[in-house]
C-alpha positions as MATLAB code, in Angstrom:
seq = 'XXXXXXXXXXXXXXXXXXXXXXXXXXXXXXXXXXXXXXXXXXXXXXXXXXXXXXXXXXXXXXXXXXXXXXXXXXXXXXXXXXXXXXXXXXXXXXXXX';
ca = [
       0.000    0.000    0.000;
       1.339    3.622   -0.629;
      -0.229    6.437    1.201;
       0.107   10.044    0.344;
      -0.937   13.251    2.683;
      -0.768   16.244    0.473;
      -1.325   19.631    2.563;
      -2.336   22.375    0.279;
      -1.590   25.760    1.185;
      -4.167   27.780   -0.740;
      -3.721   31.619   -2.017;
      -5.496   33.618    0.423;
      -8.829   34.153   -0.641;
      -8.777   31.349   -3.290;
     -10.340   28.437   -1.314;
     -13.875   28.618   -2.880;
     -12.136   28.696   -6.238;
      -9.803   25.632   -5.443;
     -12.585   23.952   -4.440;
     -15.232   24.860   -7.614;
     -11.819   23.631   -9.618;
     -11.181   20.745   -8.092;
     -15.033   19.869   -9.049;
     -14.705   20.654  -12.707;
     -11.932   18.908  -13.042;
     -13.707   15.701  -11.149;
     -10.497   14.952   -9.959;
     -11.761   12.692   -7.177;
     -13.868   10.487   -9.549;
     -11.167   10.254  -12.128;
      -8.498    9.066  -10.088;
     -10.868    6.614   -8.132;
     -11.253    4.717  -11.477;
      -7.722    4.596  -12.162;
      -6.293    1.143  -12.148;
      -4.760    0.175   -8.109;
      -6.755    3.763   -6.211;
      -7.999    2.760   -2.841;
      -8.399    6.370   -1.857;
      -8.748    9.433   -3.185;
      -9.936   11.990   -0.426;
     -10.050   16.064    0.544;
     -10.473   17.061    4.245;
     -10.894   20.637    5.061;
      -9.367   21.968    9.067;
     -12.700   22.237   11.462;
     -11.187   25.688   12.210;
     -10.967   26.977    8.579;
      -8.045   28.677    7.300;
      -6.348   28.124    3.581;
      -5.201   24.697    4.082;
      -6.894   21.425    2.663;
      -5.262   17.955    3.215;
      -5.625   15.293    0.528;
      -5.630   11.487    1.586;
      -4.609    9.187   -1.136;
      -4.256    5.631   -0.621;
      -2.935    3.185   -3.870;
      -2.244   -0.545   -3.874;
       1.202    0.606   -5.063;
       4.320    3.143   -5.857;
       3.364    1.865   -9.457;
      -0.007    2.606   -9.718;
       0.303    6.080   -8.147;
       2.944    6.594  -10.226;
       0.827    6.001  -12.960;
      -1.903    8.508  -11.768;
       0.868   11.205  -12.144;
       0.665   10.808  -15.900;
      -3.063   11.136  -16.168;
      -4.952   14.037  -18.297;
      -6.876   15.054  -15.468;
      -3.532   15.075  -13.110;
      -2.075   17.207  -15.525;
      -4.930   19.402  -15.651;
      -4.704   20.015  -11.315;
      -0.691   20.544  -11.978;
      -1.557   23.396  -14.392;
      -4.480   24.796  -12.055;
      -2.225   24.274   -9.002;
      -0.093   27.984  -10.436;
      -3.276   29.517  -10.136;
      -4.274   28.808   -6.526;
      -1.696   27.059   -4.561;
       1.068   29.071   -2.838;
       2.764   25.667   -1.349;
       2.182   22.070   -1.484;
       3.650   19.629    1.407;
       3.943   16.166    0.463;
       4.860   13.263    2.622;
       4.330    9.545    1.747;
       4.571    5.668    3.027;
       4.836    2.298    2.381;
       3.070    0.121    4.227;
       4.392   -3.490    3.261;
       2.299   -6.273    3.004;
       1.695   -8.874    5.560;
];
């Protein structure tokens, strides 16, 4: 299993538009019906602010990997110059058992 948490560090004032892209581009759909996705999830801070965290969960490096080379990945790169001032990435392996 690979796991992803992507923080987002929106422009200020730019959340409502991240969000309304993130919608159009049906990113969450898309990349659920991409070959090894387990997860594909947004969560949004109970105290607000201009971060959102992204859960993403794959059967493997490969897969997500994979993902990365999708039209509708490319599409949230390009849109990402737009309304992102910083994304934090960290990610794990979990082996199997």
């Amino acid at each position: 299993m690979y796991i992803l948490h992507v923080t987002y560090k929106v422009k200020a004032g730019q959340m409502d538009n991240w969000l309304a892209r993130l919608k159009e581009i049906d990113i969450v759909r898309k990349s659920l019906d991409e070959p090894g996705a387990v997860q594909y999830r947004y969560y949004r801070p109970l105290e607000g602010g201009n971060e959102l965290f992204l859960l993403e969960m794959w059967d493997s490096v490969e897969a997500q990997k994979e993902h990365t080379m999708s039209p509708h990945f490319k599409e949230l790169a390009a849109a990402k110059a737009e309304f992102i001032e910083e994304t934090v990435i960290e990610d794990f392996v979990i082996p199997e058992r």
